[in-house]
C-alpha positions in Angstrom: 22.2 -31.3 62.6 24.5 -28.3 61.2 24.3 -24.7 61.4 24.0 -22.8 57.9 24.9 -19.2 58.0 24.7 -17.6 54.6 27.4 -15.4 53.3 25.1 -13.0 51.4 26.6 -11.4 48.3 23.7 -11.3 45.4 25.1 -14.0 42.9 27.9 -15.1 45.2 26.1 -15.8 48.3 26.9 -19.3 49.5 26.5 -21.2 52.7 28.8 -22.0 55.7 27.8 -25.2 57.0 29.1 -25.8 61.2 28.8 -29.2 63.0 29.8 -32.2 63.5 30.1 -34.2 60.7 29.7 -31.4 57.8 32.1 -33.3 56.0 29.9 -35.7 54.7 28.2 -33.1 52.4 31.1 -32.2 50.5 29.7 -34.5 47.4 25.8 -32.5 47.8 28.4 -29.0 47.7 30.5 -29.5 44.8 29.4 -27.0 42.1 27.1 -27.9 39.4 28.3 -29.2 36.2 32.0 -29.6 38.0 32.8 -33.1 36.5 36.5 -32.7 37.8 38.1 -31.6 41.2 41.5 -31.2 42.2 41.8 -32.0 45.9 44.0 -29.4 47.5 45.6 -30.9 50.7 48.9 -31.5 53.0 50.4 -34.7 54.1 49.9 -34.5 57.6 46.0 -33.8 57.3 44.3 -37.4 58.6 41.2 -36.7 56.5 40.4 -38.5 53.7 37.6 -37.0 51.8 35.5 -38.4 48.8 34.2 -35.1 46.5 31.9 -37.4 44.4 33.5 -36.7 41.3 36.2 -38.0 39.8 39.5 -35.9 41.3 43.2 -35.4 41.6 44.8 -34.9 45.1 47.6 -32.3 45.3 49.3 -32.4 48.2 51.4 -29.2 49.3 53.8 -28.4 51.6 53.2 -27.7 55.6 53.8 -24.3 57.0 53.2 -21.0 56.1 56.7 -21.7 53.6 53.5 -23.3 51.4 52.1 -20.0 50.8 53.8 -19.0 48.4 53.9 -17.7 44.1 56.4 -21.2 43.8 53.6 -23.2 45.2 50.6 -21.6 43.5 52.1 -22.4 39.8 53.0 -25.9 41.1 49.2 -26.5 41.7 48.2 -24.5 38.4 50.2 -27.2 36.4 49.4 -30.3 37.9 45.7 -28.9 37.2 46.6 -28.5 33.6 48.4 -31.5 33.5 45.4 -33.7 34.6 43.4 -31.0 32.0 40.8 -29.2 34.7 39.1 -27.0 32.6 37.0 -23.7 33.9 34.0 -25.9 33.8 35.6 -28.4 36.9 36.6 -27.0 40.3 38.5 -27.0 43.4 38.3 -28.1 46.5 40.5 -27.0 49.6 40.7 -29.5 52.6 42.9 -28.2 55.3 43.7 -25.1 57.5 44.0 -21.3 56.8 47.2 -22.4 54.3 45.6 -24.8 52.4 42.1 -23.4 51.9 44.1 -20.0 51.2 46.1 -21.5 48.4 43.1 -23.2 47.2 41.2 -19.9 46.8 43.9 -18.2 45.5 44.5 -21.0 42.8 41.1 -21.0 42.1 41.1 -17.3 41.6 44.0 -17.4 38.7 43.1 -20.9 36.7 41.5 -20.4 33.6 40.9 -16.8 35.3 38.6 -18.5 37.8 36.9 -21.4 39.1 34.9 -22.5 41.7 36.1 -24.0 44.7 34.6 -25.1 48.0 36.7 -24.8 51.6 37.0 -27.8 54.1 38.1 -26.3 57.1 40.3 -28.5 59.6 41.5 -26.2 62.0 39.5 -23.7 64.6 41.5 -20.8 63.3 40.5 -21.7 59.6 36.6 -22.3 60.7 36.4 -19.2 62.3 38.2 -16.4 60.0 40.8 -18.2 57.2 37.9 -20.4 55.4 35.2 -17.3 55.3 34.9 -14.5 53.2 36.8 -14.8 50.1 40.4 -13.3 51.1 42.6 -16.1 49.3 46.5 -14.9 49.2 50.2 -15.6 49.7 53.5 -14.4 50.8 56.7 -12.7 49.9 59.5 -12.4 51.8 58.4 -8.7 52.6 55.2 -9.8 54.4 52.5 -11.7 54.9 49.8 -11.9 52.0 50.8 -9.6 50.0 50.0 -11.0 46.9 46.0 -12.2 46.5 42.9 -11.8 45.4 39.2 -11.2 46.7 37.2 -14.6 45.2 34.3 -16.3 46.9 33.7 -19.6 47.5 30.8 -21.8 46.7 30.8 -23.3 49.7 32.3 -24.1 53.5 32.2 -26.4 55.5 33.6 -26.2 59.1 33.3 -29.7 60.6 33.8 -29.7 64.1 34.4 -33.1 64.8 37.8 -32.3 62.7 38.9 -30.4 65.3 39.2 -32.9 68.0 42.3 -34.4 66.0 44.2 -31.1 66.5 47.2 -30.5 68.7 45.9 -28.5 71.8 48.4 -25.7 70.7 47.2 -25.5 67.2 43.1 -25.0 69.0 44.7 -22.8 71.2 46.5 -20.6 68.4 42.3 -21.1 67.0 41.0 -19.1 70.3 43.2 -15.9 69.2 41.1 -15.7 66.3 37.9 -16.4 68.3 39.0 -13.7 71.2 39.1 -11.0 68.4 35.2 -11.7 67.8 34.5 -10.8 71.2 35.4 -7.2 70.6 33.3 -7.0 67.5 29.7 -7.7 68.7 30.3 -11.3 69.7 30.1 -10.5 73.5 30.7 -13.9 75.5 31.4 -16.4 73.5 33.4 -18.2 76.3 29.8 -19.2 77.2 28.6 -20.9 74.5 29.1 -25.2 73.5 31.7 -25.1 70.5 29.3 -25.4 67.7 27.5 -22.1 69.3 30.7 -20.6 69.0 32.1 -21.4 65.6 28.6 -20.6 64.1 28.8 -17.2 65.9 31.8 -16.2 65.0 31.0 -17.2 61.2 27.8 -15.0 61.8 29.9 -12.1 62.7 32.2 -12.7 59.4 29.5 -13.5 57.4 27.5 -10.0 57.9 31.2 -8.0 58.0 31.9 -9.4 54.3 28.7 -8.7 53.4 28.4 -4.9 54.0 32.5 -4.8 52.8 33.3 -7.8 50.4 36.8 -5.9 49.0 37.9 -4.1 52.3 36.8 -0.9 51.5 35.7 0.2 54.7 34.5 -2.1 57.6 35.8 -5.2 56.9 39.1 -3.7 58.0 38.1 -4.6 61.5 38.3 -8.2 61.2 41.9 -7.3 61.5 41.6 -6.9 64.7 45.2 -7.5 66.7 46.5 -8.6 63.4 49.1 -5.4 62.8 51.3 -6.4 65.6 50.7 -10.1 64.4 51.8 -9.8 61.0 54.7 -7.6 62.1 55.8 -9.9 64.5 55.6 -13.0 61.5 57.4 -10.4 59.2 60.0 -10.0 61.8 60.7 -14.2 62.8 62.8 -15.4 65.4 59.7 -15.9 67.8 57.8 -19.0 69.0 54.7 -17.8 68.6 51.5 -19.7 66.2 49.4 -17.0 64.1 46.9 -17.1 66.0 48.6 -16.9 69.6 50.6 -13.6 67.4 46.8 -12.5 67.2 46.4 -12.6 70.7 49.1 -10.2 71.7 48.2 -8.4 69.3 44.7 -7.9 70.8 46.0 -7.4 73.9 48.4 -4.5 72.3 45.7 -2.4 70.5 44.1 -2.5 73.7 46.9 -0.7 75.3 47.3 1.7 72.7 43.3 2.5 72.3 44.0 3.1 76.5 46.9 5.3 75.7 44.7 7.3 73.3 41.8 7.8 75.7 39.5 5.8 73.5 39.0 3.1 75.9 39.2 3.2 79.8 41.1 0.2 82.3 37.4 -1.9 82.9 37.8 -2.5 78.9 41.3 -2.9 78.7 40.8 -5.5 82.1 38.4 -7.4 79.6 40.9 -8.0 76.8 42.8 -9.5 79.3 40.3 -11.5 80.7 39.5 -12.5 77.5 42.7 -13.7 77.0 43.1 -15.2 80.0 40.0 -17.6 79.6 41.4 -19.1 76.2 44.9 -19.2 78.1 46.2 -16.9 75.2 49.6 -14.8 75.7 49.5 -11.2 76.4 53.2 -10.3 75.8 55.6 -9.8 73.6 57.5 -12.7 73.2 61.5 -12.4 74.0 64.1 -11.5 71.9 61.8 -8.7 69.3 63.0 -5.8 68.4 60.2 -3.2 69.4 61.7 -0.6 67.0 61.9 -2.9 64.0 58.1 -3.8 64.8 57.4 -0.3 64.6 59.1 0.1 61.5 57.3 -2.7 59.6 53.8 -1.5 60.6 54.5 0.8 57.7 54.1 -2.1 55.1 51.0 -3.2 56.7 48.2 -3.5 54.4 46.2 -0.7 56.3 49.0 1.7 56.2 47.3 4.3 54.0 47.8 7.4 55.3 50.7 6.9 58.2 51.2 4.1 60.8 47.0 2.9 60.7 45.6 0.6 63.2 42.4 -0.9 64.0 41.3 -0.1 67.6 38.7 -0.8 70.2 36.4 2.9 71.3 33.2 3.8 72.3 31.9 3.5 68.9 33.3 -0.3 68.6 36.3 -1.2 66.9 37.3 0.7 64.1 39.8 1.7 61.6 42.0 5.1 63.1 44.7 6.6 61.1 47.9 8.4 62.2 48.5 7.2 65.3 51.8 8.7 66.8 55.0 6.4 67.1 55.5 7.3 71.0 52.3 6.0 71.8 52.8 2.9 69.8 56.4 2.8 71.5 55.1 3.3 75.0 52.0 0.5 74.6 54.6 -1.7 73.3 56.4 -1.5 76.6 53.3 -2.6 78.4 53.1 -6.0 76.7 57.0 -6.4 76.8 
């Protein structure tokens, strides 16, 4: 029996379906009229999924190298090569690389076509696969090129996650610890079905009130400014989501530093941590000023160095926040 949380945007609303087993609606989920799918996927995923159409399997490249403008056209022409039209779709069957490049192709074929996610990793089930950012890389940062286009459907099977490395599920729980600072409360609690669904809830009704990131979606970035600095920077050993956990545990210190939190909330970021055994400190060998200097480049930096912080109010978006109190928080997780 699966969970269905609807994504609700008028004519773009779809379903997200969580459970075990989900994967055996892909064929009842592929869009109407689609007579033609190209089956987005990487070598190493041991799923083999039947759309109930005929299809062409693409496989890409592993690693976060795949997302990338090189990749995205090689897609684009084996799609014209096998002659998908607008008519037919895609479908993504992988983690937060695959079902981003499948969105992001989908987004530029023809000018757009549909496409449905498969999610195979927690990390993808929980944030990646939901909500319609679809984007890749340059060498200057992390998705930096994209675009905002729904999908018609998701489906987070939950049985796929038992075939994961328990380092790649862990990396998973960084995204998961973020939704406990945005309403989800404790999650640690609940069976993992509970928790996926949950989290997807707490996507789901984000996207809905901020499709684009105009406002509130922001805060599903939540310990991702550090991240993303950290995996411009390289030379760590850190997954993305394990980078999201330190970087959790580093806008707690600076919301601390800025009086906008007290040490009861900033103990709970840690416990948090703690109970998906998630870092809390900077890994070795990071330069704490070049980190600084490339949270100018991040996607929130509007006005100044902009973060998104934990407060009274809940997390939100605060602009301007002073270098020496990002230098002195980053101390504390060093």
């Amino acid at each position: 029996m699966s969970i269905v949380v609807p994504v609700e945007l008028a004519e773009r609303s779809y379903p997200v379906h969580v459970g075990a087993g989900v994967r055996e609606l892909l064929p009842e989920v592929i869009p109407e009229g689609a007579k033609r799918v190209a089956l987005i996927t990487q070598a190493g995923i041991p799923w083999e999924l039947d759309p109930g159409v005929d299809h062409e399997v693409i496989v890409v490249p592993d690693g976060e190298e795949a997302k990338s403008l090189t990749v995205v056209e090689q897609i684009c022409r084996r799609m014209a090569t096998a002659g998908l039209t607008r008519a037919d779709a895609i479908v993504g069957v992988g983690g937060g690389v695959v079902t981003d490049l499948a969105g992001f192709a989908a987004a530029v074929y023809h000018r757009g076509i549909r496409f449905v996610s498969v999610s195979t990793t927690l990390l993808g089930q929980v944030d990646a696969a939901i909500g319609g950012k679809t984007g890749v890389n340059l060498p200057e940062g992390k998705n930096l090129v994209g675009a905002f286009w729904q999908p018609s459907a998701v489906l987070c099977d939950t049985d796929m996650l038992a075939t994961l490395p328990p380092r790649e599920f862990r990396s998973g729980m960084g995204e998961v610890a973020k939704y406990h600072f945005l309403g989800g409360g404790r999650l640690d609690a609940l069976g993992l079905d509970e928790r996926v669904a949950a989290c997807v809830r707490i996507k789901a009704e984000v996207v809905a009130a901020d499709e684009r990131e105009g406002g509130r979606r922001a805060i599903l970035n939540y310990g991702h400014t550090l991240a993303h600095a950290i995996e411009t920077a390289g030379g760590y050993d850190l997954r993305h989501g394990e980078a999201v956990a330190v970087g959790i545990a580093y806008a707690g210190e600076v919301a601390l530093r800025l009086g906008r939190i007290g040490e009861d909330r900033m103990a709970e970021h840690r416990r948090v941590l703690s109970a998906y055994d998630l870092p809390h400190s900077l890994p070795p060998g990071l330069d704490p000023e070049q980190l600084l200097d490339l949270f100018q480049r991040d996607k929130k930096a509007i006005d100044g160095i902009t973060f998104v912080l934990d407060g009274d109010h809940g997390v939100e978006t605060v602009v301007g926040v002073d270098r020496t109190v990002l230098a002195d928080a980053m101390e504390a997780i060093r």
